[in-house]
N, C-alpha and C positions, 0 to 999 in steps of 0.2 A: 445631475446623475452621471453623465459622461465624465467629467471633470475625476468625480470621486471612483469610478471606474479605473481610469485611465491612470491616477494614482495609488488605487490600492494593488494595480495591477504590476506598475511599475516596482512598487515596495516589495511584492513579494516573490518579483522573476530576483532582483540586487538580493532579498534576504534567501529565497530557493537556491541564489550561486553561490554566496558564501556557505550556505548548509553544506550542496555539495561538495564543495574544494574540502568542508573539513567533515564530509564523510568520505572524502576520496582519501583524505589521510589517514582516517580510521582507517580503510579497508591496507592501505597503503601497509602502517604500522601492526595490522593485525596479519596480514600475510608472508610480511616479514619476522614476525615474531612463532607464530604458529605452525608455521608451514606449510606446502602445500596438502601433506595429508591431514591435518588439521582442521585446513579449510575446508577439503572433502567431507570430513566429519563433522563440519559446523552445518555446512550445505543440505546435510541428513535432517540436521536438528531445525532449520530455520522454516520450513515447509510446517512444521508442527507450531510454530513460536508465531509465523505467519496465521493460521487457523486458529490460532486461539487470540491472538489481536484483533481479529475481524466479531470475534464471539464476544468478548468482554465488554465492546460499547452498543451492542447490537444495531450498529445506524443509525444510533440516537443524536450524535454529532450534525448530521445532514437535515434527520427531521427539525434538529431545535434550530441549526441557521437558516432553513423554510418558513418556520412560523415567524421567528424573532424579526425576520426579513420584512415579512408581511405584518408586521403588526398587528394578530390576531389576538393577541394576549398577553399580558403582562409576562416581562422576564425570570420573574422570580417563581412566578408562578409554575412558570415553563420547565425550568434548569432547577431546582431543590427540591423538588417531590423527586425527579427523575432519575437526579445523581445520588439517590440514597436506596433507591431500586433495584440502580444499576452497582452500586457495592454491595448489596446481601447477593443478588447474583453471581457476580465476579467470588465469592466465597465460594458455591456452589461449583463453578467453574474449577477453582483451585484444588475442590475436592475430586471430583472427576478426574484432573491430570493426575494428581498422585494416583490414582484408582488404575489406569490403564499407561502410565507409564513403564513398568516394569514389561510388558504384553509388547508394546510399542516396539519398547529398544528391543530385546531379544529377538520376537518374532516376524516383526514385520523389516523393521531395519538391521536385521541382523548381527547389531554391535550392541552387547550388553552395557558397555561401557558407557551409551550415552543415556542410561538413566538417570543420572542426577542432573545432566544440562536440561531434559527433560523435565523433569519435578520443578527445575528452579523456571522454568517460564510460569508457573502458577502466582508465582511471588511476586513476579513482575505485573502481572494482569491489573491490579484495582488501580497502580498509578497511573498507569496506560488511559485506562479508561476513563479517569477525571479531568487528566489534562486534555483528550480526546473533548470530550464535554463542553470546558471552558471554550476552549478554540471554538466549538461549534458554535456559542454565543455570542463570542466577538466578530464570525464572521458576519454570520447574522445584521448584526447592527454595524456591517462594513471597515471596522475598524478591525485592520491587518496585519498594524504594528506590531501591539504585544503578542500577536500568535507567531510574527516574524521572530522579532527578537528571542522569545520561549524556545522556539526551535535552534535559531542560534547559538544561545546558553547551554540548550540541551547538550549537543554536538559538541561544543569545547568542553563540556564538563565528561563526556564522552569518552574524547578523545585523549584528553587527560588522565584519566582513570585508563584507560585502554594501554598507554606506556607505561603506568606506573604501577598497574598490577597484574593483568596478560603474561608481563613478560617475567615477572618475576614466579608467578603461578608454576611455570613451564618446569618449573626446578622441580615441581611435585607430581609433573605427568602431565600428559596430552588433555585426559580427560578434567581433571582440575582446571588447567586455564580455560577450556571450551565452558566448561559452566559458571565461570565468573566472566566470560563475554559477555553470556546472560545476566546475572546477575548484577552486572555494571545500569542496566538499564534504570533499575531501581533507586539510585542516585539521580542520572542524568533528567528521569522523569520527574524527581522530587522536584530537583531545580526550575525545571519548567513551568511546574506548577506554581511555584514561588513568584517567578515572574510572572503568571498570566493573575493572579492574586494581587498583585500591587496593583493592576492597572484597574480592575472589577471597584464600579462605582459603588461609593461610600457610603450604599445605602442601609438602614437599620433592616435587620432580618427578625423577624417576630414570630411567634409560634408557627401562627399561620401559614407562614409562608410551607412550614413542611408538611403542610396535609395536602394529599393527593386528591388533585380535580380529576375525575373519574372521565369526563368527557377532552380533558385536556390530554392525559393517558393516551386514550384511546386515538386522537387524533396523534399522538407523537406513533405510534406503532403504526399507524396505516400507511406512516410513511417511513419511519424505520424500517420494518419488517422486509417489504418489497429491498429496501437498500441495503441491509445485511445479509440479507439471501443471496444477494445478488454477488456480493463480496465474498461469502462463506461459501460459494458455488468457484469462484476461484483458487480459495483459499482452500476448498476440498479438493480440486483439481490438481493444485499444486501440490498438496498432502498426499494423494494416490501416487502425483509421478514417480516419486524414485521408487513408491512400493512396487509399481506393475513396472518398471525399466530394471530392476533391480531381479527382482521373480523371474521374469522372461528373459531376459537375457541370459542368465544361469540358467535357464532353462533348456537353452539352445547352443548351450558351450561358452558363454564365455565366462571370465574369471570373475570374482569379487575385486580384486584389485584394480582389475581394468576397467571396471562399472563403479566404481568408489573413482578414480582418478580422472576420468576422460567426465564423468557427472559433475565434480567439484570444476572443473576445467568451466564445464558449459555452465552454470550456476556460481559459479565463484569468481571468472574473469569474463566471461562472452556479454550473458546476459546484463552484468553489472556495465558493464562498457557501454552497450550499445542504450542501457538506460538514463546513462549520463544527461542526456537531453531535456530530460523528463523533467528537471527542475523546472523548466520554461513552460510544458505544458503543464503542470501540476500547478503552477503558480495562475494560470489561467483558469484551470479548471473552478480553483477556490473559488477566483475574484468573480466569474460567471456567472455561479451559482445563484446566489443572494440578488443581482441586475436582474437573470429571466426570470425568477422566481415573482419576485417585488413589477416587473412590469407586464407577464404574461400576466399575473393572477387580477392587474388592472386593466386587461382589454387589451395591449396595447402590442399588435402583433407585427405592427414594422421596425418599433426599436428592440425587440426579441428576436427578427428575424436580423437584424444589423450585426444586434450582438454575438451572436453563435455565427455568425459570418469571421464577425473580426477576431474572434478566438480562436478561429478554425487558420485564420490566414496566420495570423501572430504564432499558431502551434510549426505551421510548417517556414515561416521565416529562420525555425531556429533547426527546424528536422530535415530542410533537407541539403545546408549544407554541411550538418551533423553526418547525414547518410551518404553524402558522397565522402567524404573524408572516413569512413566505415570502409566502405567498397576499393577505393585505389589506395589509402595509404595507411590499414588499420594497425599495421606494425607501430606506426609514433605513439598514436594513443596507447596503445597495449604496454610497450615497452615505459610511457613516460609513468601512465599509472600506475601498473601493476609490476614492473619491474620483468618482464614475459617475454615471451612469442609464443605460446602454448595457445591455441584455440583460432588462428587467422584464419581458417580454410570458412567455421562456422561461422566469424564476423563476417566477412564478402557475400557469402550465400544469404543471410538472414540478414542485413543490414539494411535491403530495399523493402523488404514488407515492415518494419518497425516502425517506416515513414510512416503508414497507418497504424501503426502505433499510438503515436508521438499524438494524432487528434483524439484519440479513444478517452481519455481523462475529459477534455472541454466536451465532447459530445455527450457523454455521461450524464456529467453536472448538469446541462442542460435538457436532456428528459427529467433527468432528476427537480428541476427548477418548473419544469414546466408542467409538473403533477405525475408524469409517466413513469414511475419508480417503476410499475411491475412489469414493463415494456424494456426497460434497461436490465433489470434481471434476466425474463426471457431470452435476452440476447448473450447473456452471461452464459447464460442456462446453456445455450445452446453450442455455442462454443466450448464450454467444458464437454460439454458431451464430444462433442466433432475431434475434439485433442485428444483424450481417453481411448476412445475408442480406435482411431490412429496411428495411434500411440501403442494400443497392444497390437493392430492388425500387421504392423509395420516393423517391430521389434523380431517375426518369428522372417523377414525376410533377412536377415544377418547383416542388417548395415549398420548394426553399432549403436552409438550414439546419434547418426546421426534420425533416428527413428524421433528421436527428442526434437531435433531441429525443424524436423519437415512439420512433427505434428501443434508445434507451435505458429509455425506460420499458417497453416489451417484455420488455428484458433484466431490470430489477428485479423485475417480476411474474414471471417464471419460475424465476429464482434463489431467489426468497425463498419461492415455493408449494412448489416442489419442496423444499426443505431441510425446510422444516414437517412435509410431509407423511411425508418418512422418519423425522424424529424421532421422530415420535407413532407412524410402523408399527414403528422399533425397538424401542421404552420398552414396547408393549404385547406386543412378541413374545415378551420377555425372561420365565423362566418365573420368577429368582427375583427378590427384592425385600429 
């Protein structure tokens, strides 16, 4: 088990780095194409594209690589009643965003203009969600490959569509290319799917397989549900910010232009920089998941305790010389990626709470692995609240943006205390070992 750990772990920091480099070129060639106010205006759009990504698989990815892990039930059994659920769903979903899109862009984000990039995240949702799916069942059964590679494909096929239609879009308006940014996705997820399809074993698929086990259901949503809640509590959190930063700060003087630029600034080059990392922990987090799951649920509470150990150490071998190279010299990075100096005063300041960041992904997985989905929510739960709330007490003191900065770091010290501290009260409750 170590062996196959320490391997899919390794496969997917190598296939998380090339992701990033060629989403770092994505973002590279989209800000050079777009523009800065562009980006501000994608930055509006991506908080709504984020909530409805978190909606379309509702955590069904997490729960099927906990049972598949555990070999509680047959695969098929598990993944084709679910993913056919989760498409008449994802329909319903689609109908919803057109329903309150037009309400969205006018009233809340006060740019009419982004109702159609709006409308087109709907389009995108069912492929999101199937690939979402597959992946969850490879992890499951620890095989990392084809969800590495799928993401690979996705990215180049991405990125490629990103120079060769982006830019050409721009000739017909700002708001045309912002919604075929979105719409690109619908290709790059095709592709993915394509790939994770070649590697699904050759087995015959028979009626049966598509009738829903009622008790199989029910066990996928008790661990779903707690896991998309938990995700939809972010992804609502992050869907409120620019409404209350946006509201309030106009509220209190200042312009739309200056809260549209200095917002795109912190969500469009800060936050994106300082998450660079994240491929190393995200890569950890997957590989985790499926080890404590498969060995918590066998008793066995010192190679559970080993492993959320060595994930936690693995997270910060890569964050914190990430974080200091934030701190003394965030002009290289900024300048080499983004092509900038726009946003250093918030990289420095916000650079050392991100280190607890950087474990928040592997600690996660591991409540999540460990049966505590609604414990990991909770703490979700409660760091949305802690940031929101912040967030508006913070905005009527006239400090700008940076009311956004402080009230994120709130959110990362309470997210990452609280996960810590149920770990360590579970691992010592637990009587066997």
């Amino acid at each position: 088990m170590k062996n196959k750990f320490v391997k899919s772990t390794i496969i997917l920091i190598i296939g998380g780095l090339i992701t990033k480099i060629l989403g770092m070129a994505i973002k590279i060639v989209l800000t050079r194409t777009i523009g800065t106010e562009g980006i501000s205006k994608y930055m509006l759009v991506l908080p709504t594209f984020n909530l409805f990504i978190t909606l379309c698989n509702l955590g069904v990815p997490t729960a099927i690589t906990k049972m598949v892990s555990e070999r509680k039930k047959s695969s098929k059994k598990i993944v084709i009643p679910i993913t056919y659920i989760i498409l008449v769903y994802n329909i319903l979903l689609i109908i919803i965003l057109f329903i309150i899109s037009p309400i969205l862009a006018k009233n809340l984000l006060h740019s009419s203009d982004l109702y159609y990039p709006l409308i087109s995240i709907g389009i995108t949702l069912p492929f999101i969600a199937v690939s979402s799916i597959i992946k969850g069942y490879f992890f499951g059964k620890e095989r990392v490959f084809p969800c590495t590679l799928s993401n690979i494909i996705e990215q180049i096929v991405r990125l490629i569509l990103t120079i060769l239609i982006v830019g050409n879009m721009m000739q017909h308006g700002l708001t045309t290319a912002i919604t075929f940014v979105v719409l690109i996705n619908i290709l790059s997820e095709g592709f993915s799917i394509i790939v994770l399809l070649f590697f699904l074993p050759k087995e015959k698929i028979v009626k049966e397989d598509f009738h829903k086990d009622n008790k199989i259901i029910r066990e996928i949503l008790g661990i779903s549900i707690p896991t998309t809640t938990s995700r939809m509590i972010g992804s609502i959190t992050y869907f409120f910010e620019p409404i209350i930063l946006t509201n309030m700060l106009k509220y209190i003087g200042y312009s739309n232009d200056y809260i549209t630029l200095e917002y795109g600034i912190i969500n469009g080059y800060v936050y994106p920089l300082l998450l660079l990392p994240s491929f190393f922990t995200l890569a950890i987090s997957s590989a985790i998941l499926p080890v404590v799951s498969n060995s918590y649920s066998r008793g066995n509470i010192l190679h559970t305790k080993k492993k959320i150990k060595e994930a936690i150490i693995f997270s910060l071998l890569i964050g914190i010389p990430s974080t200091l190279i934030f701190i003394f010299i965030p002009d290289v990075p900024l300048k080499l990626v983004y092509n900038t100096n726009l946003g250093l005063e918030y990289i420095k300041v916000t650079a050392p709470f991100f280190l607890l960041h950087y474990i928040q992904a592997p600690l996660t997985s591991s409540l999540n692995g460990m049966g505590y989905s609604k414990e990991a929510m909770k703490g979700t739960l409660y760091g949305g609240i802690i940031k929101l709330l912040s967030l508006t007490i913070l905005s009527y003191l006239k400090i700008g943006l940076w009311s956004l900065i402080i009230s994120s770091i709130l959110n990362i010290l309470t997210v990452t205390i609280h996960h810590i501290y149920y770990i360590n009260k579970y691992l010592k409750s637990t009587n066997y070992s």
